[in-house]
matplotlib code that plots the C-alpha trace (Angstrom):
import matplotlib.pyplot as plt

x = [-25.7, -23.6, -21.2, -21.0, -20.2, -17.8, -15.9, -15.7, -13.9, -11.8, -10.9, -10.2, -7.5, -5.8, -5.0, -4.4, -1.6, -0.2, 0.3, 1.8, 4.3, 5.1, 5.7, 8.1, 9.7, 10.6, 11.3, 14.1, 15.1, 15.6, 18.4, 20.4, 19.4, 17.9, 18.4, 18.1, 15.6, 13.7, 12.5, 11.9, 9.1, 7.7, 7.5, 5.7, 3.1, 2.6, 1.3, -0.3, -2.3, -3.2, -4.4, -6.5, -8.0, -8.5, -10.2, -12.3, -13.3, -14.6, -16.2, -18.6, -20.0, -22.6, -23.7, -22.6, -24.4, -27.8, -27.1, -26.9, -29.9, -31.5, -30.0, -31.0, -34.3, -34.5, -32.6, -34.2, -33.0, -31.5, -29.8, -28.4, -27.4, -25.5, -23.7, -22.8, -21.2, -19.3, -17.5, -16.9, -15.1, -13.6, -12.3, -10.9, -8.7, -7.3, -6.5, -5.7, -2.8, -1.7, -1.0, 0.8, 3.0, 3.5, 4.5, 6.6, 10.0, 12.9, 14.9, 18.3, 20.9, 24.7, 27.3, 30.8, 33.4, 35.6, 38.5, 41.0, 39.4, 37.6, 39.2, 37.8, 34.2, 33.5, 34.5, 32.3, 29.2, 29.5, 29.7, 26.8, 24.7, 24.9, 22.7, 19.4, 16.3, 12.6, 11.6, 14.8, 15.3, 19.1, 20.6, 23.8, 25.5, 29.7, 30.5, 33.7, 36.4, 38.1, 41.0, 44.2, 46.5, 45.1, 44.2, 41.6, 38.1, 36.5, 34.1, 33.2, 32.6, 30.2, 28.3, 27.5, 26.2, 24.0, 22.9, 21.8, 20.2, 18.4, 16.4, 15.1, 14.2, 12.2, 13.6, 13.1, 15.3, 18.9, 21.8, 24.9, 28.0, 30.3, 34.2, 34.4, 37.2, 35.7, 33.2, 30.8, 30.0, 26.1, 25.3, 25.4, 21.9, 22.3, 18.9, 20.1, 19.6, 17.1, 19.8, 23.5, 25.7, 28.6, 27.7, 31.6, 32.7, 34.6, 37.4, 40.1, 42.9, 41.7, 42.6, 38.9, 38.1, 38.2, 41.1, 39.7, 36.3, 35.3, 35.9, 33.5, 34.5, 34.3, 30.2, 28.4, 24.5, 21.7, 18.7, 18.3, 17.3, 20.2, 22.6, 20.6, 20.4, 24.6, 25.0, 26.1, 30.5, 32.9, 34.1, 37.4, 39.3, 41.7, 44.1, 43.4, 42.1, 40.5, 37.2, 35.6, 36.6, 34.9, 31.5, 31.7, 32.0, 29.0, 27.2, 28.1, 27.3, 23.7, 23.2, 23.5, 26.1, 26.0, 27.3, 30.2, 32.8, 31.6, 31.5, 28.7, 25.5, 27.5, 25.8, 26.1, 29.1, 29.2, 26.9, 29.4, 32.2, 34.0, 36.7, 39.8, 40.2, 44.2, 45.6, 47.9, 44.7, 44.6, 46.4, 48.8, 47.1, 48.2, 48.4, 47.8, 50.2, 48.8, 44.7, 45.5, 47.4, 43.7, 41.3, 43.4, 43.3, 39.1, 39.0, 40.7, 38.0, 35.1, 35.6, 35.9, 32.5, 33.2, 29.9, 31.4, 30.0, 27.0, 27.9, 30.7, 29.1, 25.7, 24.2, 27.7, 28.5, 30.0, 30.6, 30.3, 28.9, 30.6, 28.6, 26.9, 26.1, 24.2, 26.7, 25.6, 25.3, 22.2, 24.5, 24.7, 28.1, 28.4, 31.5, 32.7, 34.7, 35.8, 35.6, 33.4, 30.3, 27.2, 26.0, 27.4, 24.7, 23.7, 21.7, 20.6, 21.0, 17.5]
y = [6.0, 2.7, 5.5, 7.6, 4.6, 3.6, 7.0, 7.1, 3.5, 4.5, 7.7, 6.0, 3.3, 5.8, 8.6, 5.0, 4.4, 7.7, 7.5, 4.6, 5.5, 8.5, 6.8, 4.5, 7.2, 8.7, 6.3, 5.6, 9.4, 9.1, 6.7, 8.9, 7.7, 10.4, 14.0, 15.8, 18.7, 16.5, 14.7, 17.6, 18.8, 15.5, 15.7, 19.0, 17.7, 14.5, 16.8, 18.5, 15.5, 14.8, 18.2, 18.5, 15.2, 16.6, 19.4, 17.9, 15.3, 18.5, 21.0, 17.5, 15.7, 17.7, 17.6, 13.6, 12.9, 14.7, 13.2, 9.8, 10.4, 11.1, 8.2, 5.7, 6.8, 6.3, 2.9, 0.1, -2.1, -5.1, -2.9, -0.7, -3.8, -5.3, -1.5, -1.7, -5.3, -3.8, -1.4, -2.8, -5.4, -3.0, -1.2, -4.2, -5.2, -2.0, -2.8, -5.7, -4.4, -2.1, -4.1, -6.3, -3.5, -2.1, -5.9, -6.7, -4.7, -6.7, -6.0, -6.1, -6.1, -5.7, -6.1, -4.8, -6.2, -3.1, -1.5, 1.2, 1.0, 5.1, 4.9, 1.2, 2.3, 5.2, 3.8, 1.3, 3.2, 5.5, 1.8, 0.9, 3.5, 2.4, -0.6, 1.0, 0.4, 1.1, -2.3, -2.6, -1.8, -1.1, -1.5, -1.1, -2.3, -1.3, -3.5, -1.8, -3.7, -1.2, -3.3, -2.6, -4.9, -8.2, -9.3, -8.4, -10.5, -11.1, -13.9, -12.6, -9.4, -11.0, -12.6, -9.4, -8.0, -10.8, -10.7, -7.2, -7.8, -10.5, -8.2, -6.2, -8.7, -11.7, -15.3, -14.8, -10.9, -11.0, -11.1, -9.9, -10.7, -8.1, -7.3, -3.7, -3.5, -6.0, -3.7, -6.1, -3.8, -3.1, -6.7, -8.0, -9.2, -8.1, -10.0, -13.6, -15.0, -17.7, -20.2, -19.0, -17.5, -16.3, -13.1, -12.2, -14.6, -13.1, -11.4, -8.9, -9.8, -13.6, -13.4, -12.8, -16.3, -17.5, -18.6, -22.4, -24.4, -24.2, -20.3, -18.7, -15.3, -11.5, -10.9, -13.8, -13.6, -16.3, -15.4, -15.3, -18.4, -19.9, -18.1, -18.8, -22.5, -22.9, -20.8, -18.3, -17.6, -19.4, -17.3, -18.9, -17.2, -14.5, -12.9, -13.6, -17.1, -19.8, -18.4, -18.6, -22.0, -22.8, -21.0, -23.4, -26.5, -25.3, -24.9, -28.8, -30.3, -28.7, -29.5, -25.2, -25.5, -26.3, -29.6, -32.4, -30.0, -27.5, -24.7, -22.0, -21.5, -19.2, -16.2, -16.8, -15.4, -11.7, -11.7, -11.9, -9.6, -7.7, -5.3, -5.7, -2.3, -1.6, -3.3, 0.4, 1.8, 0.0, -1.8, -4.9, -7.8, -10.0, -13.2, -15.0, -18.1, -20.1, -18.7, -20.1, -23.1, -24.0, -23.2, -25.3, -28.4, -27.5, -27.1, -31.3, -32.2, -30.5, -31.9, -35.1, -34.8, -33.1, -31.2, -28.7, -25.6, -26.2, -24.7, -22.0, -19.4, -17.1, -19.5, -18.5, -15.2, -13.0, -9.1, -5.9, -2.4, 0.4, 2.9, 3.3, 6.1, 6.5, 8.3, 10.4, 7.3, 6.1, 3.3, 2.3, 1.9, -0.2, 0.2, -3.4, -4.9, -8.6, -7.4, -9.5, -7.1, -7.0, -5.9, -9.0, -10.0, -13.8, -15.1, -18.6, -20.4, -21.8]
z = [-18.4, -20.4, -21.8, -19.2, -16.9, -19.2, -19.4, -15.6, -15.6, -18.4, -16.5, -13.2, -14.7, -16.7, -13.7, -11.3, -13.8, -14.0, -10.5, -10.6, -13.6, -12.1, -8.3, -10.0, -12.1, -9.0, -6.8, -9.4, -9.0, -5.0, -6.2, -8.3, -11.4, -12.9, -13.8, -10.7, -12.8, -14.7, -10.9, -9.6, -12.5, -12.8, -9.1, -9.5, -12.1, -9.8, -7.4, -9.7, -10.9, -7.0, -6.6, -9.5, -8.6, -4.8, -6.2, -9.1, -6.6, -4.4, -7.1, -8.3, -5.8, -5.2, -9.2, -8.9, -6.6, -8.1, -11.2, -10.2, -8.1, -11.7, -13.3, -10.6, -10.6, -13.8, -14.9, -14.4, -11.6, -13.7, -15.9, -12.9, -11.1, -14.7, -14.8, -11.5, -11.5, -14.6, -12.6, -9.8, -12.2, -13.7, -10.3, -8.5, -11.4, -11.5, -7.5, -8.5, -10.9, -8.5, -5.6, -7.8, -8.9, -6.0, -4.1, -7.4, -5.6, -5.4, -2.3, -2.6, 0.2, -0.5, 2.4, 1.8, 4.4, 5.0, 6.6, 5.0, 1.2, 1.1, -2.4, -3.8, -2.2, -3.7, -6.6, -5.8, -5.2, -8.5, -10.0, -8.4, -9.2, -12.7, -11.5, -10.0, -11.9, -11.5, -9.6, -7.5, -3.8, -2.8, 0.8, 1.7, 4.5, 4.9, 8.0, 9.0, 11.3, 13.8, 15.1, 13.3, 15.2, 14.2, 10.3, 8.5, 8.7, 5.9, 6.7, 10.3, 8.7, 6.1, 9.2, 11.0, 7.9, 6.8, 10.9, 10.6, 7.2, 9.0, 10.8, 8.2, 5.6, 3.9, 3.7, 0.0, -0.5, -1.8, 0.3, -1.7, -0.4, -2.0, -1.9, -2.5, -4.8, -7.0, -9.5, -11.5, -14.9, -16.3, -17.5, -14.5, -12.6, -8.9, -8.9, -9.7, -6.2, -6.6, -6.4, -4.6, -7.9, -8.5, -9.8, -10.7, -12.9, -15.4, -13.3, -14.7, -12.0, -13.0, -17.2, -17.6, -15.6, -11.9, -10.5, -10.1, -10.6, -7.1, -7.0, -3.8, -3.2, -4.4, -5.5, -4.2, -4.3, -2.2, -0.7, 2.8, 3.5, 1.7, 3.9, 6.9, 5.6, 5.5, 8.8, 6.6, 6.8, 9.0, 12.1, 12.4, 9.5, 10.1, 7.3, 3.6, 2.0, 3.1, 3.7, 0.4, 0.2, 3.2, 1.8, -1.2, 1.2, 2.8, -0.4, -0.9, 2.0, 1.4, -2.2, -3.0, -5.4, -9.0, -8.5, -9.9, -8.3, -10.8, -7.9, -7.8, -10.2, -12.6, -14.8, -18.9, -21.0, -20.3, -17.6, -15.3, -16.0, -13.3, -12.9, -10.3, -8.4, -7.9, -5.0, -4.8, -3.0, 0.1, 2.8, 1.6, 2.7, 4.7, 5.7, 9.4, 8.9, 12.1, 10.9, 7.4, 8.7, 10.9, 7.8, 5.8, 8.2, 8.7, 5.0, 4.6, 7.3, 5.3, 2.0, 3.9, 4.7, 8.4, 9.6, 12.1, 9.5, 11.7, 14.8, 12.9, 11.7, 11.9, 14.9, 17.0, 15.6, 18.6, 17.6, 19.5, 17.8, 17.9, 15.9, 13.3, 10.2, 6.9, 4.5, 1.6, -0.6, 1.7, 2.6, 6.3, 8.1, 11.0, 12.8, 14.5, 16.7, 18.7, 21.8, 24.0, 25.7, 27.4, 23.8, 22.1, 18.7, 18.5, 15.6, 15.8, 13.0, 10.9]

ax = plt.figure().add_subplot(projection="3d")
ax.plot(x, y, z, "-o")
ax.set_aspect("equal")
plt.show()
């Protein structure tokens, strides 16, 4: 009975762990990171496995049953009762480890702020693909701005996608902030959200650096109660600049950044290295002299110790949806625009 008990616990963690391997295994296939014919056969055998459990299971319960029948009859009761703690001991670890496996999946959100860039993002996404591992959840949000007469917004953008995020995810998931023509390389830790970081800090266009201490912009990672926590982006920003120095001012004021004017948690050397896409593959960007002129003036008042960040930003955020898509990359496209509607999103802030 001892070694036949044994076999059965020894039996049951091994095919629980197969499972497992194999559910991971492919999970990381549904991503693209795996040979599309070596999935698809260890798809096969997984269902192989579940069959020939399903049917094993079947063609022996009758005989288990009779059997144990026997073996009760048989065993003394202390020693049955010792036996039986054993595997239930034996069983609930085992459920044990898998629930632990299963809830150990980090959810990662990245929002690209977009308009006219088809080139940069699929460069992007081939890039990203690089990154998907066993363990890791993707989502990818391209929050696409429809006007074409007035400048691009890069912060507002930002918002919407951290608002939409916001519905489908823990306080504790990342929130990636992510220019799309910025393409971090395989050593980088999409991850690293604990504490807001600067996940690019090692930028070609920038000699290999960051064009000053207090750098905010490109790959920015926080969870989302940190971008909940700051309001998130300013709304007030139109054209290019200004906006990621507003994010860092945020991090400031709440005691997020690194600290002594030394900017955002950074990665270690060659953790952090990204690649510039050309700027020959999009629109020339461009700058709204009386926008900048305004963030410049809020950005004097903010590093004076001004607190208007509270009521600028995810707890005011005004957008209308135009549509939305899920491209063949599995990332979701939200198409946006200013336009005041009946179908205006507001997100308080927390």
């Amino acid at each position: 009975m001892r070694r036949h008990t044994y076999l059965k616990c020894v039996v049951y963690v091994m095919v629980t762990w197969t499972i497992i391997v194999f559910s991971k295994i492919l999970s990381y296939c549904e991503h693209g990171g795996a040979n599309h014919r070596s999935c698809a056969q260890l798809s096969e055998r997984k269902q192989r496995l579940y069959g020939y459990i399903s049917n094993t299971n079947k063609q022996k319960m009758h005989s288990h049953k009779h059997n144990m029948s026997q073996y009760v009859n048989s065993t003394p009761d202390n020693v049955r009762r010792k036996r039986q703690k054993l595997v239930n001991k034996t069983m609930s670890i085992s459920r044990l480890a898998i629930n632990s496996i299963l809830q150990n999946v980090t959810k990662i959100v990245i929002i690209f702020p977009y308009r006219n860039r088809h080139t940069h993002y699929l460069r992007q996404m081939r890039n990203l693909q690089k990154h998907y591992r066993p363990g890791i959840d993707f989502t990818v949000y391209v929050i696409e701005q429809k006007e074409e007469m007035i400048a691009f917004r890069r912060a507002w953008l930002l918002n919407i996608g951290i608002h939409i995020a916001a519905a489908h995810s823990a306080d504790n998931d990342c929130i990636v902030t992510h220019d799309v023509d910025m393409q971090p390389n395989q050593a980088v830790d999409y991850t690293w959200c604990d504490k807001p970081t600067l996940l690019c800090a090692e930028i070609s266009c920038f000699g290999g650096g960051t064009p000053y201490a207090t750098y905010a912009g490109g790959v920015v990672s926080a969870a989302l109660r940190d971008w909940k926590h700051i309001n998130g982006y300013t709304n007030t920003a139109y054209g290019w600049g200004g906006e990621d120095d507003d994010l860092y001012y945020r991090l400031r004021a709440t005691h997020l950044d690194a600290g002594r004017e030394a900017g955002l948690r950074r990665p270690s050397k060659g953790k952090g290295v990204c690649m510039c896409d050309s700027e020959n593959d999009h629109t020339p960007r461009e700058k709204n002299e009386t926008a900048y002129k305004q963030i410049l003036e809020k950005l004097r008042r903010m590093q004076q110790g001004s607190d208007e960040w509270k009521t600028d930003g995810l707890g005011n955020l005004d957008y209308h949806m135009i549509s939305s898509r899920t491209d063949e990359f599995g990332s979701h496209w939200i198409a946006v625009s200013g336009v005041q509607s009946v179908s205006t999103k507001r997100l308080s802030s927390q």
